[in-house]
C-alpha positions in Angstrom: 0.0 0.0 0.0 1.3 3.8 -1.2 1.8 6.7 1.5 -0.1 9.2 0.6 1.5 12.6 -0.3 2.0 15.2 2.4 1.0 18.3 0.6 -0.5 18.3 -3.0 -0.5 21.2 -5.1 -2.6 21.6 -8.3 -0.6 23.8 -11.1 -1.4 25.4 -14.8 1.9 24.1 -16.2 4.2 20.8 -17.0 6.9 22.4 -15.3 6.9 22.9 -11.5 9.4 24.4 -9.3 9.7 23.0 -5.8 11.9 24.4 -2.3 10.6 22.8 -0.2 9.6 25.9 1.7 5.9 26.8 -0.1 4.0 26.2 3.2 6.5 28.0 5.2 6.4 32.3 4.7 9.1 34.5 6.0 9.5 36.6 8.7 11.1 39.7 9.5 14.0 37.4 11.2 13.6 34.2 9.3 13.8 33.8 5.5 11.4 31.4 3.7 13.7 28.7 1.9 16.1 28.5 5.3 13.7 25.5 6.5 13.5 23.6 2.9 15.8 22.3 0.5 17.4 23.3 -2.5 15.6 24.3 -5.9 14.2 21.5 -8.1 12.6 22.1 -11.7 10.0 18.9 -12.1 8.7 18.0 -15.4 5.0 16.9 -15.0 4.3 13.3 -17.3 2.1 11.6 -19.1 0.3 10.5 -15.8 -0.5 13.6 -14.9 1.8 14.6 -11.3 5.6 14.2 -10.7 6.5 13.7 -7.1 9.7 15.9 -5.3 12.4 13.9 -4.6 13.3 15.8 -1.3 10.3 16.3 0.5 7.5 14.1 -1.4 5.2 17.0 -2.2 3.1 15.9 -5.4 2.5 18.4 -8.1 -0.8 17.7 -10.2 -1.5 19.0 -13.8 -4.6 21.5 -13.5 -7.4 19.1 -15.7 -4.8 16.1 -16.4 -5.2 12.5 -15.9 -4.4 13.0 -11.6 -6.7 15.8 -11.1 -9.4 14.7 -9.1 -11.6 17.5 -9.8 -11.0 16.8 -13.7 -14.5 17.1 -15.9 -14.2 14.2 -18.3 -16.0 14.0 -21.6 -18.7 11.6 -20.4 -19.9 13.9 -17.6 -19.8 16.9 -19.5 -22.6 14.6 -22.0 -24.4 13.7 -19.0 -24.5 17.4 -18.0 -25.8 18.1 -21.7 -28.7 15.5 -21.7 -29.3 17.1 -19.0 -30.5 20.1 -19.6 -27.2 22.3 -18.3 -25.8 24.6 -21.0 -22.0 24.9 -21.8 -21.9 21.4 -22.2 -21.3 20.1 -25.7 -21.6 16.4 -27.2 -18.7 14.9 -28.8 -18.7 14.2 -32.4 
């Protein structure tokens, strides 16, 4: 059985940035990035998330395959028979 991620972040783009510090804001005595770990660039595949290597946090493409708020195809018919406009059938 998989561990859950700690923190999951939904993003617009492939590419993600992670510190390790996104949680954690700066004071007038302690900078942010002091209590997380160095700069990674994560590339986002075909399944949808890409976990950090340091500190697990899982970064979900915005409408991908992972999101769990995705609208699929099928529900968006449903919506359509329906009666709820927006919604269009697929050819």
């Amino acid at each position: 059985m998989s561990t859950p991620p700690p923190e999951v972040t939904i993003v617009e783009t492939r590419r993600a940035s992670c510190d390790g510090a996104g949680a954690i804001r700066g004071t007038d005595k302690v900078r942010p990035a002091a209590l997380g770990h160095p700069r990674v660039f994560l590339e986002i595949d075909e399944a949808g998330y890409v976990d950090c290597g340091y500190c697990d946090r899982r970064f979900i493409l915005k409408n991908g395959p992972a999101d769990p708020d995705r609208v699929t195809d099928v529900e968006l018919v449903k919506d359509d028979k329906a009666g709820i406009t927006g919604a269009s059938t697929p050819s």
